[in-house]
C-alpha positions, 0 to 999 in steps of 0.5 A: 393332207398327205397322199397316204393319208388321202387315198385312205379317207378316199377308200374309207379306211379308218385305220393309218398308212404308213410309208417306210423305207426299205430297211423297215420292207427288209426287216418284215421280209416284205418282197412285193408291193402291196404287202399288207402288215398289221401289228398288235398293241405288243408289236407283233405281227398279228396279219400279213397278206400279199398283193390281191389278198386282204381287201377293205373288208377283211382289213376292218374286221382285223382292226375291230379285232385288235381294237377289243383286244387293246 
């Protein structure tokens, strides 16, 4: 298992974490670390939230959301 993929089922997170490269951080205007981007069954960005914002909680809600939206 991966570091992402530890840390996520450390922190209990049902949802995937990807790594990217910074041509993908560029494209998403993604300027600080911890930036949280989340996408819908369309590929539009349907979430963003910078680094303090956007904890575990508000993540499931989100994905709850876009998995009966799905």
């Amino acid at each position: 298992m991966d570091y992402l993929a530890e840390f996520g089922r450390k922190q209990g997170y049902p949802w995937p974490i990807a790594h990217s490269d910074s041509r993908v951080l560029e494209t998403l205007h993604v300027t600080q670390q911890s930036t949280k981007v989340a996408f819908g069954s369309d590929g539009i960005i349907v979430y963003r939230a910078r680094m303090a914002r956007g904890g575990p909680e508000e993540w499931r809600e989100l994905f709850a959301q876009l998995a009966e939206s799905s």
